[in-house]
KOLMIKOL-931144 format. One record per atom (N, C-alpha, C, O, CB): residue in one letter; y, z, x. Coordinates in steps of 0.02 Angstrom, whole numbers, plus 32768, in hexadecimal, padded with zeros to 4 digits. Glycine has a CB too. Layout:
% KOLMIKOL-931144
AYZX...
***
This chain:
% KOLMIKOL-931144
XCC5FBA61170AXCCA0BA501726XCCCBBA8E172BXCCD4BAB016F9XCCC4BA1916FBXCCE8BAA11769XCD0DBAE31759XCD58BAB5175CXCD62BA781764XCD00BB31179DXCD83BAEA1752XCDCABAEF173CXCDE4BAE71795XCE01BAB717AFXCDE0BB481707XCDD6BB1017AAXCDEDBB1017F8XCDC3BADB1827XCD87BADC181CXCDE1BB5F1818XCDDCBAAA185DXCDBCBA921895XCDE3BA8C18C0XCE20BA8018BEXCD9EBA5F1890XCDB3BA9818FAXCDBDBA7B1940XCDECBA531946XCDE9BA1C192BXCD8CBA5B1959XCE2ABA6A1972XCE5FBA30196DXCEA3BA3D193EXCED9BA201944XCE37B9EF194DXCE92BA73190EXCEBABA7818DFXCEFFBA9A18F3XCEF0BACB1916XCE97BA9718ADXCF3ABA9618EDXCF5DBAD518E9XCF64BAFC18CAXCF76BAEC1892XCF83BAD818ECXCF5DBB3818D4XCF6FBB7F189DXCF98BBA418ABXCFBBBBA318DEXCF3EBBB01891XCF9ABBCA1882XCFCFBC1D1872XCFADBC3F1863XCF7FBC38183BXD009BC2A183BXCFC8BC881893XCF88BCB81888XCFB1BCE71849XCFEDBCEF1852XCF6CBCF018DDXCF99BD001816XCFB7BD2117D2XCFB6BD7217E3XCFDCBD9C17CBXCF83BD0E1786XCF7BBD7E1817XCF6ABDC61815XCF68BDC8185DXCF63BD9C1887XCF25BDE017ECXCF6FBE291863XCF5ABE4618A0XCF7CBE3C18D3XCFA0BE0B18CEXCF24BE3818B1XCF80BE5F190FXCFA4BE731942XCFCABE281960XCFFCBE301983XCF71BE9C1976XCFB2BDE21951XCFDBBDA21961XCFFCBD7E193CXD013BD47194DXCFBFBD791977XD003BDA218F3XD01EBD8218A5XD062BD5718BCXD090BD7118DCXD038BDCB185FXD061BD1E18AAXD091BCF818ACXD08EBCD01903XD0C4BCC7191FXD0D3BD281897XD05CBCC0191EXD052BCA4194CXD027BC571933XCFF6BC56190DXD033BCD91978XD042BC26194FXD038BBD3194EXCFE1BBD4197FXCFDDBBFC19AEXD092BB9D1987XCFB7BBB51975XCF83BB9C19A4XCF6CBB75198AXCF76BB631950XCF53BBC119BBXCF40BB5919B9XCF1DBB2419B8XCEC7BB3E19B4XCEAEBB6919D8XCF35BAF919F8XCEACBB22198CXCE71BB31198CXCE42BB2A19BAXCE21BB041997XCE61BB1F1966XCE24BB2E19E9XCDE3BB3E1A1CXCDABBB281A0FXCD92BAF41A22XCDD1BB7E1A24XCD8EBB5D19E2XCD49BB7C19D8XCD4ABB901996XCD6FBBBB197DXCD37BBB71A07XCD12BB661973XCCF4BB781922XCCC5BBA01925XCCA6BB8E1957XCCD6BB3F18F8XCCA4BBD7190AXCC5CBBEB190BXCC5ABBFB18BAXCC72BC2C189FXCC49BC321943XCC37BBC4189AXCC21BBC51865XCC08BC0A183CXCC23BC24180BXCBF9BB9D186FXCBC5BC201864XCBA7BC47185FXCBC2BC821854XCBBFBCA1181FXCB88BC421883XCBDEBC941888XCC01BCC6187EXCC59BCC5185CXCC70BCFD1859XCBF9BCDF18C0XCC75BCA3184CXCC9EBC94182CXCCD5BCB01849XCCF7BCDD1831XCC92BCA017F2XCCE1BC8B1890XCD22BCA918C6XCD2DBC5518FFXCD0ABC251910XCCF9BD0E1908XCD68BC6C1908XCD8EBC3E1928XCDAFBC4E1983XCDBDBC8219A1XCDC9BC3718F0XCDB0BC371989XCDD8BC3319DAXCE0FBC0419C5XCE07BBCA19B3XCDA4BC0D1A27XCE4ABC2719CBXCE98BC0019DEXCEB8BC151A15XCEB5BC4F1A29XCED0BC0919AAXCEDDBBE11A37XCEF1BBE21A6AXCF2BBC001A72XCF5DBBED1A52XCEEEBBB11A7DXCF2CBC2B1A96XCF5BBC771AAAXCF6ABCAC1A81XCF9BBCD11A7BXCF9FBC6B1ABCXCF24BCA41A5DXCF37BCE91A17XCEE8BD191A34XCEB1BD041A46XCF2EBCBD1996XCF04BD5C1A2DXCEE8BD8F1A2EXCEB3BD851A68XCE78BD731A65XCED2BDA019EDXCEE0BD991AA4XCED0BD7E1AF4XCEC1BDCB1AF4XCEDFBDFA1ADAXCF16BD521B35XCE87BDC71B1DXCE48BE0E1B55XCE4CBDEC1B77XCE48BDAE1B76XCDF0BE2E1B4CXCE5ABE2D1BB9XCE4ABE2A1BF1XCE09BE3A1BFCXCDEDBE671BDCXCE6FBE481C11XCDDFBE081C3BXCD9DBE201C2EXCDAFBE3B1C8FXCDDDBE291CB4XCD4EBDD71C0CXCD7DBE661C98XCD84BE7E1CE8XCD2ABE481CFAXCCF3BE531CE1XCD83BEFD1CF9XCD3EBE161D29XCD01BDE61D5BXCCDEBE041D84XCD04BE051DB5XCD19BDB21D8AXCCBDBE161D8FXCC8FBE181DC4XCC84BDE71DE3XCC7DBDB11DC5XCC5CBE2A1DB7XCC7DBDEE1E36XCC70BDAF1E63XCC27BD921E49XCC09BDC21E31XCC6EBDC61EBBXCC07BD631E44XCBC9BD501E44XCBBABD311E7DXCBE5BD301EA9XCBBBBD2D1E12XCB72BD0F1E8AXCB4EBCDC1EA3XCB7EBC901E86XCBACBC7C1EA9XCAF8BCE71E85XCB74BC7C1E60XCB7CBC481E3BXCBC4BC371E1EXCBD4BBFE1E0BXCB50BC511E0CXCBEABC6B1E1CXCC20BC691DD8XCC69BC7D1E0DXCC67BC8E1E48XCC09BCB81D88XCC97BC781DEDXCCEBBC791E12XCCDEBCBF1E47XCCAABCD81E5EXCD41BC8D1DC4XCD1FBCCD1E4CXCD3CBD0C1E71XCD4CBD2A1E4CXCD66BD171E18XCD6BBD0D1E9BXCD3BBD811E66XCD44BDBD1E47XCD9ABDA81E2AXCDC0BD7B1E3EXCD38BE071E85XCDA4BDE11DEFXCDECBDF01DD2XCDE2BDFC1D8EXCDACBE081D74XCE21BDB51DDBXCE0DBDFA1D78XCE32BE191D38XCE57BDD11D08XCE91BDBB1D0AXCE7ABE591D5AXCE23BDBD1CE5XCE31BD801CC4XCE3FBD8E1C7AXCE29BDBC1C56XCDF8BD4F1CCEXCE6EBD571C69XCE91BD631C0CXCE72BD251C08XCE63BCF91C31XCEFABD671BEEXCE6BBD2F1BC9XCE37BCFC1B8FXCE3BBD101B4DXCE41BD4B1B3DXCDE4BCFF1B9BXCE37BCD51B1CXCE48BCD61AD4XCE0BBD091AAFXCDD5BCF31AC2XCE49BC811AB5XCE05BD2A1A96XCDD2BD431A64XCDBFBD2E1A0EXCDE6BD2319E0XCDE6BD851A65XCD79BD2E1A0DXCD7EBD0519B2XCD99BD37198BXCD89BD73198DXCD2CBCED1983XCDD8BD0F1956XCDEEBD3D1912XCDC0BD1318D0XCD9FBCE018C4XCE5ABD381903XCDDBBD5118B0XCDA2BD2E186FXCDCEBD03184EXCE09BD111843XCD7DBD6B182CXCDA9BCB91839XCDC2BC7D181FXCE01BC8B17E5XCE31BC6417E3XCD82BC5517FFXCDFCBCC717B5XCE1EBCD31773XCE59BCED17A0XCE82BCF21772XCDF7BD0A1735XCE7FBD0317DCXCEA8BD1E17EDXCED1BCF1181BXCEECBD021850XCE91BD541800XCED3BCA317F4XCEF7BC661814XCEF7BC3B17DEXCECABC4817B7XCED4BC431855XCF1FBC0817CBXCF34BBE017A4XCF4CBBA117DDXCF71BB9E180FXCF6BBC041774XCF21BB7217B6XCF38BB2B17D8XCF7EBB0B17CDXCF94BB121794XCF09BAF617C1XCFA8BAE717FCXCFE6BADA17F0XCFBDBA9C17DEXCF88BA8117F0XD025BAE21826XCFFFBA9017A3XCFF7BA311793XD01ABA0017BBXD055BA0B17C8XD015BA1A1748XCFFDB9C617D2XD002B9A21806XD03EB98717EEXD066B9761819XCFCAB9761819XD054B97C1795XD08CB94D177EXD0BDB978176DXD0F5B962177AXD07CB91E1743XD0BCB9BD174FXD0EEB9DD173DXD100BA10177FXD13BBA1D178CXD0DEB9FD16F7XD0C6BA2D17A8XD0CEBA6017DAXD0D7BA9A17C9XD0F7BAC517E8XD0F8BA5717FEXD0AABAA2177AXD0C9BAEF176BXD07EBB23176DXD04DBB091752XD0FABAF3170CXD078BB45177BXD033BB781773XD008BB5B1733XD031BB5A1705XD04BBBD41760XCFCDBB46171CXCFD7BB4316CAXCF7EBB5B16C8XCF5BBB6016FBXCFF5BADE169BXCF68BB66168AXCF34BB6F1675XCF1DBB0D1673XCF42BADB166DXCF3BBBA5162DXCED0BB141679XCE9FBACD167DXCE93BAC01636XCE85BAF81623XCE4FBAD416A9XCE90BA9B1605XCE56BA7E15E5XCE2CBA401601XCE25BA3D163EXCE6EBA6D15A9XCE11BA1215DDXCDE9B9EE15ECXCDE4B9AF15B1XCDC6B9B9157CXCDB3BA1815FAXCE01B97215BFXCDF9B94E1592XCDC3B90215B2XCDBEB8F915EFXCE45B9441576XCDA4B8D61582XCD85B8A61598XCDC9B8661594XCDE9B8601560XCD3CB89D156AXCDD6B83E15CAXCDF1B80815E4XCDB4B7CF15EBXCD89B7D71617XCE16B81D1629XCDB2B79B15C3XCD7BB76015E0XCD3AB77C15E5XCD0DB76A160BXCD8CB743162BXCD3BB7B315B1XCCEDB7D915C0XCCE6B7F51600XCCAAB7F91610XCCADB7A615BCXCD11B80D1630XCD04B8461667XCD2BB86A163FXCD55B8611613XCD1BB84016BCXCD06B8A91666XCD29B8FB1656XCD60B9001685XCD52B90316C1XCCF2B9451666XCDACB902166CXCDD4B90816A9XCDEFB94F1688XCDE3B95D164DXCE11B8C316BFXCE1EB98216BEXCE40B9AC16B4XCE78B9B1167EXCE84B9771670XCE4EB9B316E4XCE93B9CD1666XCED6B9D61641XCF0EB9FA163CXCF05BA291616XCED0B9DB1618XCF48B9F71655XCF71BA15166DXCF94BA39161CXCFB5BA1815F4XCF9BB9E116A1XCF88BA671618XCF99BA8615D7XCFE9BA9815C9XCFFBBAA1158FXCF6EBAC815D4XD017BA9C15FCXD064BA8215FFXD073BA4C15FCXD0ACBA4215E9XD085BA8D162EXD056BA221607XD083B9F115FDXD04BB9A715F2XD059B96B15F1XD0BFB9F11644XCFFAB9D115EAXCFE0B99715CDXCFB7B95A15E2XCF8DB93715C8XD00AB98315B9XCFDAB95D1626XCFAEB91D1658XCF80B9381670XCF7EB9701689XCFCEB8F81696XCF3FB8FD1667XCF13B8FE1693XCF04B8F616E3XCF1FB8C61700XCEFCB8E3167DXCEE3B91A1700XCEDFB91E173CXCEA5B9221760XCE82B94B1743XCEFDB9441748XCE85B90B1799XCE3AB90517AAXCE21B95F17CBXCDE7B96B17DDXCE31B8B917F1
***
């Protein structure tokens, strides 16, 4: 179970977008990085293809590493660190400010 998902809102803590709100995207487990939406935007330069859009100069989100965002709590709305407590025998989240669980 990670601390961060898909869907989540965060705050980024570190690096050139610190203190920017997103929404989560993209999990990659594996590699232990995230995609949020409008944080730490590259421009990529397109090439025309066969198959794919029109040439240009496109912005797009890039993955930051998961430890350099903190999930907001859905009940208090404040940045907080996760624990993890069992509810009815599921593993739900734990909002360590203020305590509530959260999916």
């Amino acid at each position: 179970m990670r601390k961060v998902r898909k869907g989540d809102r965060v705050k980024v803590i570190a690096g050139n977008d610190r203190g920017k709100v997103g929404k989560v995207l993209v999990v990659d487990p594996e590699r232990n990085r995230i995609i949020v939406e409008n944080v730490h935007m590259i421009t990529k330069h397109q090439r025309p293809t066969q198959t794919l859009r029109e040439p240009g100069i496109i912005k797009r989100e890039a993955p930051i590493h998961a430890s350099n965002v903190l999930p907001l709590c859905p009940e208090c709305g404040v940045p907080t660190r996760v624990g993890f407590a069992l509810v009815d025998g599921e593993k739900m989240r734990r909002c360590k400010h203020c305590g509530e669980t959260f999916r």
